[in-house]
Every structure is written in structure tokens, then in C-alpha cells.
PATIGU-16074 format. One record per atom (N, C-alpha, C, O): x, y, z; residue in three letters. Coordinates in steps of 0.2 Angstrom, whole numbers, plus 5000, padded with zeros to 4 digits. Last residue first. Layout:
PATIGU-16074
XYZala
...
END
This chain:
PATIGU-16074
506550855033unk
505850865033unk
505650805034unk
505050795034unk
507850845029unk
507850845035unk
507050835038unk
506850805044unk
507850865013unk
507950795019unk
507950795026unk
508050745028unk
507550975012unk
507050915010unk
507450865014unk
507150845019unk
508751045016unk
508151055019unk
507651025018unk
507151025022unk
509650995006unk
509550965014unk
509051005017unk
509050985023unk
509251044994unk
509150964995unk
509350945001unk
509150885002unk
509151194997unk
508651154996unk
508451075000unk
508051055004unk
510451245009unk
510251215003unk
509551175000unk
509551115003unk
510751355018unk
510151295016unk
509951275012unk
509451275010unk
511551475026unk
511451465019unk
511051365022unk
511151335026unk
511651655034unk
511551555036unk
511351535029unk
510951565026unk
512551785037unk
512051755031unk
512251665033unk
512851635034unk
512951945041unk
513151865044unk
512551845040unk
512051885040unk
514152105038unk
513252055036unk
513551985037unk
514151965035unk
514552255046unk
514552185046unk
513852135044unk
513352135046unk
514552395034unk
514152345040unk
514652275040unk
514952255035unk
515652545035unk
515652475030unk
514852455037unk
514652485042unk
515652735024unk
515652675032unk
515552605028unk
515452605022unk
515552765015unk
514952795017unk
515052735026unk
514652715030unk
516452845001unk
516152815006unk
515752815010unk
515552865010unk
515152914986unk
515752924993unk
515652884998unk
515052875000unk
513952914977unk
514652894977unk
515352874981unk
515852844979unk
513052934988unk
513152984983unk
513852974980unk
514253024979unk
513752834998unk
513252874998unk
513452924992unk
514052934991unk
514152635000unk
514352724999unk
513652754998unk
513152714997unk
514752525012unk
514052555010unk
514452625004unk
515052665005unk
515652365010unk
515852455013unk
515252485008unk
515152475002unk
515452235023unk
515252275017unk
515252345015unk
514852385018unk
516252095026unk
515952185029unk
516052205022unk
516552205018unk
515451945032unk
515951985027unk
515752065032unk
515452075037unk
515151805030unk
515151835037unk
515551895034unk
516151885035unk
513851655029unk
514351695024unk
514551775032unk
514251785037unk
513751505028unk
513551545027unk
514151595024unk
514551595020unk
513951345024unk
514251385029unk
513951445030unk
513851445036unk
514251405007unk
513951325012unk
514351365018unk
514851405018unk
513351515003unk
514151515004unk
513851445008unk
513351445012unk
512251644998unk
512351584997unk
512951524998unk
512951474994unk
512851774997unk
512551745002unk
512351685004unk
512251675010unk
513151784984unk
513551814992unk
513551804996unk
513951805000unk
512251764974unk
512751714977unk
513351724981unk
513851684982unk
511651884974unk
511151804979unk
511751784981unk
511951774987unk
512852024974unk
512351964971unk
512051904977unk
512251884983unk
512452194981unk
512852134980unk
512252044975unk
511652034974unk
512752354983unk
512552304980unk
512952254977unk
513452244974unk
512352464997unk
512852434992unk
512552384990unk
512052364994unk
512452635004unk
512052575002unk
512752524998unk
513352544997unk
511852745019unk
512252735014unk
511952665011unk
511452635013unk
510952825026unk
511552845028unk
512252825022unk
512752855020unk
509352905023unk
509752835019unk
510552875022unk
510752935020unk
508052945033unk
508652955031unk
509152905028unk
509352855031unk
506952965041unk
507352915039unk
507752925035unk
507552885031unk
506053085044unk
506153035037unk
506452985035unk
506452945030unk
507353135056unk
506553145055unk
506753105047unk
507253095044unk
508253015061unk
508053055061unk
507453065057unk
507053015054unk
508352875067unk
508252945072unk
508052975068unk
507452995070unk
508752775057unk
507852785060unk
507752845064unk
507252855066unk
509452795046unk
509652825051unk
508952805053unk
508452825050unk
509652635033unk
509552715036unk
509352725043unk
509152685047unk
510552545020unk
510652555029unk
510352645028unk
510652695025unk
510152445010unk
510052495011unk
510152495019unk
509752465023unk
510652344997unk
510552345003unk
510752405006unk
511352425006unk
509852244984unk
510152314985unk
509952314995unk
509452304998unk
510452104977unk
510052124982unk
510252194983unk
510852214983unk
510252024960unk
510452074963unk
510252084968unk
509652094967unk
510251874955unk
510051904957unk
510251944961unk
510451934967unk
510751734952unk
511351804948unk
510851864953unk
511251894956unk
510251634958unk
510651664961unk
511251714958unk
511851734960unk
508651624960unk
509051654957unk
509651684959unk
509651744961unk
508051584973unk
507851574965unk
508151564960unk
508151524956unk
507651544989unk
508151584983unk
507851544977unk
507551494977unk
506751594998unk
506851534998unk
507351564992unk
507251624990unk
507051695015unk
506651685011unk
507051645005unk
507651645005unk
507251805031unk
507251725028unk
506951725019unk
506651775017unk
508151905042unk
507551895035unk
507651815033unk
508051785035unk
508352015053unk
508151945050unk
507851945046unk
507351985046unk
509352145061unk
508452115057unk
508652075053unk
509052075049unk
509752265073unk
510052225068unk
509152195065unk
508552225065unk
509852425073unk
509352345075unk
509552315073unk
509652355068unk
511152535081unk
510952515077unk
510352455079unk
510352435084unk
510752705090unk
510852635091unk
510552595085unk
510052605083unk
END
């Protein structure tokens, strides 16, 4: 069974690489099942963001995830405050 997980955090830089790692929690060590890498500004999308992202392992595919991303612009989260 996958967890899905939440993250929050304030952006900076949006050339900024995120390396995104899916591992197996069953088995013994946790296990990296596969990975991929994308920029800040993937994420950052007025609206958010709602893609599938295909993971590889060792070069080889590796399956895709579903990633949902909520974007906030600075200048309306000050204006809301």
C-alpha cells in the first residue's frame, strides 16, 4: 500500500532541482523502487500542478506516479494575511 505525503515549504528559487524518490517501505532497508527529476518551476503552475511522472531505476523505466502540487504566490499570501 502506497502513503501518499505532504510537504509545504516557501520557494526560492525556481531553476531549483527537486530529486524525487519513491521507496518500497515493505521491504527490509527500504528499497528505492525508482526516481526522477524535475524543476521548482513544475510546481509552481497558477492552479497548481496535476501530472504523472514516469520514475526510472537504473536507467530503466520504472512505472510513472501521480504528483498534485497547490501553488501561492507570495503576493497573495501577503494579501490575504
Amino acid at each position: 500500500m502506497w502513503q501518499m505525503q505532504f510537504f509545504e515549504w516557501e520557494v526560492l528559487d525556481m531553476n531549483h532541482m527537486i530529486d524525487i524518490t519513491v521507496r518500497d517501505r515493505d521491504q527490509v532497508g527500504s528499497e528505492m523502487v525508482g526516481h526522477c527529476q524535475v524543476p521548482m518551476s513544475f510546481f509552481a503552475r497558477v492552479g497548481g500542478a496535476q501530472e504523472w511522472l514516469e520514475l526510472k531505476f537504473m536507467g530503466m523505466p520504472a512505472g510513472n506516479i501521480h504528483f498534485t502540487s497547490e501553488y501561492f504566490p507570495q503576493a497573495v499570501v501577503g494579501a490575504a494575511g
